[in-house]
C-alpha positions as CSV (number, residue, x, y, z in Angstrom):
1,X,-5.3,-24.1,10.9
2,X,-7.8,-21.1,10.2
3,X,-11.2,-21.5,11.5
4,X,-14.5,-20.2,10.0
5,X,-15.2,-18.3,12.8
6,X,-12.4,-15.8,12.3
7,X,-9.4,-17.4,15.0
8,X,-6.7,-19.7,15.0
9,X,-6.2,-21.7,18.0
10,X,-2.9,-21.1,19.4
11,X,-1.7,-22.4,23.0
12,X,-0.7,-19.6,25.4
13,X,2.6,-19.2,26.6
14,X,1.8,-18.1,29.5
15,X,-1.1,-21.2,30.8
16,X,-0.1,-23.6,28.2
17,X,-4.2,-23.2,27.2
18,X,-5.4,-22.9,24.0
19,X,-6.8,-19.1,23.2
20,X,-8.9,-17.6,20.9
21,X,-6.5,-15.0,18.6
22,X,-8.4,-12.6,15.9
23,X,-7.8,-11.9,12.2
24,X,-7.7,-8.7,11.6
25,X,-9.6,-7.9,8.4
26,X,-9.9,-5.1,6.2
27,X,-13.3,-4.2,7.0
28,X,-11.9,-4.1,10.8
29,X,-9.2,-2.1,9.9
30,X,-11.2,0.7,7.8
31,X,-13.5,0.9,10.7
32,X,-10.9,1.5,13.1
33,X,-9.3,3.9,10.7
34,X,-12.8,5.7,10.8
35,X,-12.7,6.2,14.0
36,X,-9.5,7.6,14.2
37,X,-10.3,10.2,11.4
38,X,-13.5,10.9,13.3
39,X,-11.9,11.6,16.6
40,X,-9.0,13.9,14.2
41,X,-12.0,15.9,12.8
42,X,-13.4,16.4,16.2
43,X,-10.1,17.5,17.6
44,X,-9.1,19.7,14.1
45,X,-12.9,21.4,14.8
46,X,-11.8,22.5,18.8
47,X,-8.6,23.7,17.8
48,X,-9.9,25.9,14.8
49,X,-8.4,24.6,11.9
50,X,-11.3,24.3,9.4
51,X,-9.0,23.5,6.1
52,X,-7.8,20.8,8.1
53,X,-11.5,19.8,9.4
54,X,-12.5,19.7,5.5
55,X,-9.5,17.5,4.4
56,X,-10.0,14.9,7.3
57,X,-13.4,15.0,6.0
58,X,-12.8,14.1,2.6
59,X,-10.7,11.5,3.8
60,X,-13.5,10.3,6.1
61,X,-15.5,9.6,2.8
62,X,-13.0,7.8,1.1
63,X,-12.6,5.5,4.1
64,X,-16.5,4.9,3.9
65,X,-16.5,4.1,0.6
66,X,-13.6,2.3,0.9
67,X,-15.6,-0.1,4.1
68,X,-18.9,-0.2,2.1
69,X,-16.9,-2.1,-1.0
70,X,-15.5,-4.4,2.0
71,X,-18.7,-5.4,3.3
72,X,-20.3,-5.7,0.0
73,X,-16.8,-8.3,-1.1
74,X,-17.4,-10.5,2.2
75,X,-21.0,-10.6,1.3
76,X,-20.3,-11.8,-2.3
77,X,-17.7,-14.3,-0.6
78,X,-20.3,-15.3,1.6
79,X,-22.8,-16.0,-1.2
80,X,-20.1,-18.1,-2.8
């Protein structure tokens, strides 16, 4: 059973409660990827290596344009 809200109730193992687990989505997934890329470009920057800098920011862009085109899908989904 998937629930609007974005979790599926599941009963822990552990307390035999039921608990709240995520879906992951593709927006979710693009963002954390930004982040990552971010914190490489940052890291790339200290360490002097501007070619590599440059590409990790190119890649930055395509990962923005890539979570822009999510947001605008779940929007149209929403609409529907």
């Amino acid at each position: 059973m998937i629930c609007v809200h974005g979790w599926t109730p599941e009963k822990s193992k552990r307390t035999g409660q039921q608990e709240k687990k995520q879906i992951v989505t593709r927006a979710d997934e693009l963002k954390e990827l930004a982040i990552n890329i971010e914190t490489a470009i940052q890291q790339a920057r200290r360490l002097n290596l501007p070619t590599s800098a440059y590409i990790l920011s190119m890649v930055s862009l395509e990962v923005s344009q890539a979570l822009k085109a999510a947001a605008g899908d779940t929007e149209e989904d929403a609409a529907r």
